[in-house]
C-alpha positions, -999 to 999 in steps of 0.1 A, spaced: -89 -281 -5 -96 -246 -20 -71 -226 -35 -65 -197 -17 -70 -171 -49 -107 -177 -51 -132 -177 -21 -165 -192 -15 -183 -171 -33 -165 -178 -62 -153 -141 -70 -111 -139 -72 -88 -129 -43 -63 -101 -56 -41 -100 -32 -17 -65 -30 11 -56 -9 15 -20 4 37 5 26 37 32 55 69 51 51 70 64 81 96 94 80 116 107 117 89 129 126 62 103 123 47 108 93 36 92 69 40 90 28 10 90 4 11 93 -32 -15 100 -54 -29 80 -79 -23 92 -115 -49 107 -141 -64 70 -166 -65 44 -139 -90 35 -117 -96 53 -86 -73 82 -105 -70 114 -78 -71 95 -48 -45 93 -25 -29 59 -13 -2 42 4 25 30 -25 28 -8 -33 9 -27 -61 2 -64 -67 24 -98 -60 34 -111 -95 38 -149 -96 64 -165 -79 74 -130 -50 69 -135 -17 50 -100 -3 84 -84 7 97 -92 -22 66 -79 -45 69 -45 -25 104 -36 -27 100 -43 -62 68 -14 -65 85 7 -42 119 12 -63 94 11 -92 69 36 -83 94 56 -55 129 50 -71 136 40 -35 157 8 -20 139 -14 7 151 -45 18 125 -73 29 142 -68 67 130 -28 69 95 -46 64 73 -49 95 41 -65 89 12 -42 102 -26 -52 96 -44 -61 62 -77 -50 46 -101 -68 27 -124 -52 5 -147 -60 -29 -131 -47 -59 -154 -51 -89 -155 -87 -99 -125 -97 -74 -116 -93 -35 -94 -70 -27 -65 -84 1 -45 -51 8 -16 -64 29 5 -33 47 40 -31 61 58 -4 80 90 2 68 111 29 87 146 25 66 151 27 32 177 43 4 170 70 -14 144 102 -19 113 89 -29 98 105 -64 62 103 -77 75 80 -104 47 64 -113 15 91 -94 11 124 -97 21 137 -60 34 127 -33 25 139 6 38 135 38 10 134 69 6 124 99 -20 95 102 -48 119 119 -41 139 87 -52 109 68 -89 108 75 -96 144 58 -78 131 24 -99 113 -4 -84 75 1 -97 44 -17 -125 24 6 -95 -6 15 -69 21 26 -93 41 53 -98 12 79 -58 17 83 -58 50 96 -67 37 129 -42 13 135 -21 34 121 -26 66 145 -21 36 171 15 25 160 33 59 152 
């Protein structure tokens, strides 16, 4: 049996959990990504990776109260669609949730800006290659 974190080529599944606030008037928040990391000045939905032992829900409403300063409980988290993309030396597995409910204002904690759009919105924004294939489905659902 092969463990799911590596595929057949060999190269390391990075598997990353991520959110679509969607807001009452059907939009949708972005946040930028910060000056010194990679892909720095593009914009993206908020998450970040699943540490060892979280369950995706779990790993998201942990990033999004990190990076948002928001509360979301693993029930306000609706599985949407996933992405797969190469990511240097590893495969990128972007999973995304919708998530209508949560507590608090969110605040570019951890990115430089934050933006509400609409999904149509989305495809004139600079977004990192696993993130565009969403926009789609996206438009679709809200």
């Amino acid at each position: 049996m092969t463990n799911i974190a590596t595929q057949a080529s060999g190269s390391a599944l990075f598997p990353v959990v991520a959110a679509a606030l969607v807001d009452r008037d059907g939009r949708i928040l972005v946040q930028q990504r910060p000056p010194g990391k990679p892909m720095a000045g593009l914009w993206e939905f908020p998450g970040g990776k699943i540490d060892p032992g979280e369950t995706p829900e779990q790993a998201l409403s942990r990033e999004l109260r990190e990076e948002l300063g928001i509360v979301v409980t693993g029930a306000c988290l609706a599985p949407a669609t996933f992405a797969s993309a190469p990511l240097g030396d590893r495969h990128l597995l972007l999973l995304l949730f919708l998530c209508r409910k949560w507590e608090g204002v969110p605040e570019p904690i951890e990115a430089t800006a934050l933006r509400w759009v609409r999904p149509v919105e989305m495809h004139a924004l600079a977004m990192p290659p696993a993130d565009r294939p969403l926009i789609g489905l996206l438009e679709a659902l809200v």
